[in-house]
C-alpha positions as CSV (number, residue, x, y, z in Angstrom):
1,X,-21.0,-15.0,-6.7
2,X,-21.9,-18.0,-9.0
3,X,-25.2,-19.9,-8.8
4,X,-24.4,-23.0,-7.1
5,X,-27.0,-25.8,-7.4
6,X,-26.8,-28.5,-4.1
7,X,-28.7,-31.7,-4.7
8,X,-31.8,-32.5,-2.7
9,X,-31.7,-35.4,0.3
10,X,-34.6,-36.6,2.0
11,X,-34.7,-33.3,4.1
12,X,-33.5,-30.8,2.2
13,X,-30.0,-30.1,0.5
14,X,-27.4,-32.5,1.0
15,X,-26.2,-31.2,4.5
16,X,-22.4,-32.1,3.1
17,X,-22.4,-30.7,0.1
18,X,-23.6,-27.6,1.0
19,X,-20.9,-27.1,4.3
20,X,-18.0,-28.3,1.8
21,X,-19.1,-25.5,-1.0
22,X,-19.2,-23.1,2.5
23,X,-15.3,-24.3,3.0
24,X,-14.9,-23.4,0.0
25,X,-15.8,-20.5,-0.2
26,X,-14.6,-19.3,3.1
27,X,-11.1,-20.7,2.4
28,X,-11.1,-18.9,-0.9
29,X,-12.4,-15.5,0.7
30,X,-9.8,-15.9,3.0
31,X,-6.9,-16.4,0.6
32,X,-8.1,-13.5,-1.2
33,X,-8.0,-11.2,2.3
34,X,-4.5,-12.5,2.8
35,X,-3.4,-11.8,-0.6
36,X,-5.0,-8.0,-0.4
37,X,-3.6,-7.8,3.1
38,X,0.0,-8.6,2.0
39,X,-0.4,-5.9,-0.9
40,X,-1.3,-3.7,1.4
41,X,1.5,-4.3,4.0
42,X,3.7,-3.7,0.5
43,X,2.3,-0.8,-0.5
44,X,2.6,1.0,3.2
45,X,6.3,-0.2,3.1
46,X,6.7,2.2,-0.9
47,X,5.1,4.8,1.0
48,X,7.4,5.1,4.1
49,X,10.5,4.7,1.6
50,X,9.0,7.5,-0.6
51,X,8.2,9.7,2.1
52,X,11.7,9.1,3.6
53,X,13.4,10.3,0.1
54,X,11.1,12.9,0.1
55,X,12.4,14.6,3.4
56,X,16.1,13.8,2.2
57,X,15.4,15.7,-0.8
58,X,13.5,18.2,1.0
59,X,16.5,18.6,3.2
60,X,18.8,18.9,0.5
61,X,16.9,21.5,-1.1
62,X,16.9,23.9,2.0
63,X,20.4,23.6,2.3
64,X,21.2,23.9,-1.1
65,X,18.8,27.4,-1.3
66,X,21.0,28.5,2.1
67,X,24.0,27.9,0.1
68,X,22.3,30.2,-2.3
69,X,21.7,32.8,-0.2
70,X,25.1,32.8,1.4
71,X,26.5,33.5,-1.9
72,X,24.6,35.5,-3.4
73,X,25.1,37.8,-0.3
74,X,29.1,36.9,-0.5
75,X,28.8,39.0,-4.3
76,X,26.7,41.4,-3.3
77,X,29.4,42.2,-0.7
78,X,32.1,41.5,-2.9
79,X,30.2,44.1,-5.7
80,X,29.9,46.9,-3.2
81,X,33.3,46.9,-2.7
């Protein structure tokens, strides 16, 4: 965080300036939390599709090593013959 200089009053800081640069600053943390929070929300949405083409391919790939199996069992039969 920057150094931020307030001007002096009679008692102190200017009371004004100092809540306006706390505004500030809380308006632009809270952007920024918004901001992240959105990217976040983005990022969990990527996942959940990757994950989900994951099992399909996962899926595919048991069936398509069951196919396997069945034929290479179908030769095997078909050698012995």
């Amino acid at each position: 965080m920057a150094q931020k200089r307030f001007p002096n009053s009679m008692f102190g800081f200017d009371k004004g300036t100092v809540n306006t640069y706390i505004e500030n600053l809380t308006r632009d943390y809270e952007e920024k939390l918004t901001a992240k929070d959105m990217e976040i929300e983005k990022l969990v949405m990527q996942l959940k599709n990757v994950n989900k083409k994951y099992e399909a391919i996962k899926l595919e790939e048991e069936r398509i090593l069951t196919e396997k199996e069945k034929i290479s069992q179908a030769l095997v039969s078909a050698n012995e013959k």
